[in-house]
C-alpha positions in Angstrom: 106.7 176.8 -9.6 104.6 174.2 -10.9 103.0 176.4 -13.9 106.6 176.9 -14.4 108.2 173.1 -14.5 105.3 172.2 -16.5 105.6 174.8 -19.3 109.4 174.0 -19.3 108.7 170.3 -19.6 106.4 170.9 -22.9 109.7 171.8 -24.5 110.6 168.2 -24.2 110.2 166.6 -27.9 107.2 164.1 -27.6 109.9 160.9 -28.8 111.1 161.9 -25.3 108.4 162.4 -23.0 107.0 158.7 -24.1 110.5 157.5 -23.6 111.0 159.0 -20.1 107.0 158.1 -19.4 108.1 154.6 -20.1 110.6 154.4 -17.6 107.9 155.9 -15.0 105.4 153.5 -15.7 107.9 150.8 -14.8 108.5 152.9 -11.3 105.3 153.6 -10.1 104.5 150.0 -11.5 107.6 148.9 -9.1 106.8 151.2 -6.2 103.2 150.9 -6.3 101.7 147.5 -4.8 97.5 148.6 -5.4 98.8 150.1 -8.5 100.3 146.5 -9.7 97.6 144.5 -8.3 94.6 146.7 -10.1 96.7 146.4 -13.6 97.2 142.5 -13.4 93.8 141.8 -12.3 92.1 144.1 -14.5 93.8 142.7 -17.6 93.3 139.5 -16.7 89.7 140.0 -16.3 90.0 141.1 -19.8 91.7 138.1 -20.9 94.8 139.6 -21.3 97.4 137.7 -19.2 100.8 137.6 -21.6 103.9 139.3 -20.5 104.5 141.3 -23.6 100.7 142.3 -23.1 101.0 143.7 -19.2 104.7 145.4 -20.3 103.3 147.1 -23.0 100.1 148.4 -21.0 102.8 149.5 -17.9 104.7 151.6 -20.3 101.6 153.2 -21.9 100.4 154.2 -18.8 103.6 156.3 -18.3 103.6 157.5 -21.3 100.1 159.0 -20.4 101.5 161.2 -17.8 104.7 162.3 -19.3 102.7 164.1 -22.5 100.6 165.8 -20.1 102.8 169.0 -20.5 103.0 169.0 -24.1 99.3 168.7 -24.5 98.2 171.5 -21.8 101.0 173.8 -22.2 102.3 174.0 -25.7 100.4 176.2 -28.6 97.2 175.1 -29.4 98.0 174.5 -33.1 101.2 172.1 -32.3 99.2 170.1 -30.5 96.8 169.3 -32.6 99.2 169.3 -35.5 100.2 165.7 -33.6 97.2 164.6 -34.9 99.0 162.2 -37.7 95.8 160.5 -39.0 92.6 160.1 -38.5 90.0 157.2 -38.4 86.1 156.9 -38.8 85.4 160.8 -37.8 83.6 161.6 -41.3 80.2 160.4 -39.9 80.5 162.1 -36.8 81.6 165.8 -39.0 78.6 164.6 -41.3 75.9 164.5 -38.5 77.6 167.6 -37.5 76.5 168.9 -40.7 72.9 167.7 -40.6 72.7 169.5 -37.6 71.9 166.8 -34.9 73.7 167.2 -30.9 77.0 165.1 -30.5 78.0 163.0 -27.3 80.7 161.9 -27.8 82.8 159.4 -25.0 86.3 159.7 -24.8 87.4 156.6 -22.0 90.7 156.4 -20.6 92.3 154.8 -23.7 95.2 156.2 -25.2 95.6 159.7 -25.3 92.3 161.2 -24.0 93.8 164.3 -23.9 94.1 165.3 -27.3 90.8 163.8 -28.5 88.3 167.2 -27.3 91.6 169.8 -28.5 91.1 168.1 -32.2 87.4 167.4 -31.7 87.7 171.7 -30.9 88.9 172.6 -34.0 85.7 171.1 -35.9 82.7 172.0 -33.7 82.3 173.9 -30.1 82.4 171.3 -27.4 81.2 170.9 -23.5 83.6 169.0 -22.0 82.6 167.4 -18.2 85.6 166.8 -15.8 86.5 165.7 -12.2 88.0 168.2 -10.3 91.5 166.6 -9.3 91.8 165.5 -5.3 95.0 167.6 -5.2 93.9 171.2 -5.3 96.8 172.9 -6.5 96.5 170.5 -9.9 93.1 172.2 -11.1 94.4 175.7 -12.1 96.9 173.8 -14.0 94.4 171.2 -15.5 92.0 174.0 -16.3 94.7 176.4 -18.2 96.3 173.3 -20.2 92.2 171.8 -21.3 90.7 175.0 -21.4 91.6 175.9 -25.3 89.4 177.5 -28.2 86.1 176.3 -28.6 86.0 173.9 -25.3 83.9 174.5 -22.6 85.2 172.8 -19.3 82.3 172.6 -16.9 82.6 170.6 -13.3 80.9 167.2 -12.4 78.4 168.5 -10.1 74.8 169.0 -10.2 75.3 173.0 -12.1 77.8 171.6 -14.3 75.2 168.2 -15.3 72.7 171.0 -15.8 74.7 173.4 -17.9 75.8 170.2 -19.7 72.9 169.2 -20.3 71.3 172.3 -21.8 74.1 172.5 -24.2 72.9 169.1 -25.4 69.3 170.3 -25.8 70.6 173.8 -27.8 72.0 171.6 -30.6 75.4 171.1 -29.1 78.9 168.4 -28.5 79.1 167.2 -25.5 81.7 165.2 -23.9 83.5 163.3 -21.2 84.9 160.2 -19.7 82.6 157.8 -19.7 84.2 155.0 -17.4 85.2 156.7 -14.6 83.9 155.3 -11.2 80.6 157.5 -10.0 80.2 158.7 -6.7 76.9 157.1 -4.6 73.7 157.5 -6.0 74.6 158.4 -9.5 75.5 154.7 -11.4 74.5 151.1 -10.9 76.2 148.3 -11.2 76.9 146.8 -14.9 79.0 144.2 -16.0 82.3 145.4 -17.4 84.8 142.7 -19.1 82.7 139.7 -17.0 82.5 141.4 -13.6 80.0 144.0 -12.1 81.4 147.5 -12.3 79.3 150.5 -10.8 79.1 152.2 -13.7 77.5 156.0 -14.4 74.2 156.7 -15.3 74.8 159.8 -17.3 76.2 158.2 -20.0 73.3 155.5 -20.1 70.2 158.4 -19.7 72.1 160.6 -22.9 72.6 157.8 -25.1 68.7 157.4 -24.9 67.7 161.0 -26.1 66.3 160.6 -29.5 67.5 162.8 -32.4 71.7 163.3 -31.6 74.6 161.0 -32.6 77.0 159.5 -29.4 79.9 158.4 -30.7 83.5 157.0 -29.1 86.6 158.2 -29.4 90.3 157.5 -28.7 93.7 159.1 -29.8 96.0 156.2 -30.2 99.8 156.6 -29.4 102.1 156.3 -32.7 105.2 155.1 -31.9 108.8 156.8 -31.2 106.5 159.7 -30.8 105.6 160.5 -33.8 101.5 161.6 -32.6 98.4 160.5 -32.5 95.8 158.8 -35.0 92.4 160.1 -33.9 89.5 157.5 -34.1 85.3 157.8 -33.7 83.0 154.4 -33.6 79.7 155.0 -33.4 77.9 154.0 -30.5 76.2 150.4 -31.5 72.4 149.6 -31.2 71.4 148.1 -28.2 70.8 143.7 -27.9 67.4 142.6 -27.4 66.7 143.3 -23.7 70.2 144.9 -23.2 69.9 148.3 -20.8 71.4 151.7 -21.9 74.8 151.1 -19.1 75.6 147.7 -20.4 75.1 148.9 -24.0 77.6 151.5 -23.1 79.9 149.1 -21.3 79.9 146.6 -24.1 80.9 149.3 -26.6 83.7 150.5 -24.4 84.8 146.9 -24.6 85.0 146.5 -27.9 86.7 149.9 -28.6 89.4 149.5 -25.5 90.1 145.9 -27.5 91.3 147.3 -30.8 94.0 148.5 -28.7 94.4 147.3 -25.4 98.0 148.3 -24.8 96.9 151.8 -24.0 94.3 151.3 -21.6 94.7 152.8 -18.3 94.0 149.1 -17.0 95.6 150.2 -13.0 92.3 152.4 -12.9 90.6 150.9 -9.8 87.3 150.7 -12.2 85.6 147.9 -9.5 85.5 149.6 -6.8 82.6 150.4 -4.9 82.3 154.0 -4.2 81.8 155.4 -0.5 78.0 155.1 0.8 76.9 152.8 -2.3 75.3 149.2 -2.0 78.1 146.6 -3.4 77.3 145.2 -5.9 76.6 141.4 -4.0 74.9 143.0 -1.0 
């Protein structure tokens, strides 16, 4: 039943999906107390603390869920023909080319989804992901991501491995790189001013010599009309500045050139079951 509401709800023309997701932001920002109180704060952390600022972000992060069925369960081809225009991915093609390994991390800004489908359609790509806490949800998740030329492997230690190796054989790589880690496998990093326990994957990968990491984001046009798809490459470190907070800091600066769409209600400060906090 679900396979079958979803496929029927990738009918809906994208204008409106982001119309409808708009009005479901605003509910679950209504319903949800923890929801609103991790949006507010987190923006505010950023510096963002306008009105226009947090109604925007609420509405983008309804958005986010209402094009979920397009992207997984329409043709391959339609969804990335949503792809509009695209911004800073010749480097990234052109290292491609020279034949170095590509990380590249996609965080939850804009429309994650659609960033490894185009991203597909150039070069063969690893993709990490979190198995979702609801069960039923992964066959779903797996059928909608799972497209030509992606690899989906799981976050545990076979999937690192196999992720890994891929790396090593000359490969792309990717995944979310600001999602909270479980214990043992981040420290904690400042994120917009305030310690975050951030992953370690992300900061070891970065550091292997001879491969490009770049970031990337697909950000929302709007009415519906797609998606422009855009790479920065990862910055050089600061004198003295560790892998993590290098990471961090470019997250920052990417997540500012268009803060709207950042999933800012992720709980990204909390401290993960069995780990030190960060002021023990």
């Amino acid at each position: 039943m679900s396979r079958f509401l979803m496929r029927l709800a990738a009918r809906i023309p994208l204008r409106i999906a982001h119309a409808l997701g708009s009005i479901l932001g605003w509910a679950i920002y209504a319903l949800s107390p923890a929801y609103r109180r991790h949006l507010r704060e987190n923006m505010a952390l950023a510096g963002y603390r306008d009105a226009r600022m947090r109604r925007a972000a609420i509405a983008e992060s309804g958005k986010m869920l209402a094009e979920l069925p397009a992207l997984w369960f329409r043709p391959h081809a339609e969804v990335v023909a949503l792809v509009r225009g695209l911004d800073g991915v010749e480097e990234a093609w052109a290292a491609r080319e020279r034949g170095e390994p590509l990380l590249f991390l996609a965080p939850h800004l804009g429309c994650f989804e659609i960033t490894s489908q185009y991203t597909a359609t150039r070069v063969p790509l690893t993709v990490l992901f979190r198995p979702p806490k609801s069960g039923w949800l992964e066959p779903l998740m797996r059928e909608g991501r799972e497209r030509p030329n992606i690899r989906m492997l799981r976050a545990d230690y076979p999937g690192l491995r196999r992720l890994v190796a891929a790396l090593r054989r000359g490969e792309a790589i990717g995944f979310l790189p600001d999602q909270v880690p479980g214990e043992g496998e981040g420290e904690w990093v400042e994120f917009f001013g305030k310690p975050a326990y951030t992953m370690t994957l992300a900061a070891r990968l970065v550091e292997r010599p001879r491969q490009s990491c770049f970031l990337a984001y697909a950000r929302r046009l709007p009415r519906g009309e797609g998606y422009v798809f855009s790479m920065r490459r990862l910055p050089p470190a600061l004198p003295g500045e560790g892998a993590a907070r290098r990471v961090n800091r470019a997250l920052e600066a990417l997540i500012r050139e268009c803060p709207e769409q950042y999933l800012w209600s992720y709980n990204r400060y909390k401290t993960p079951k069995g780990a030190r906090r960060a002021d023990a």
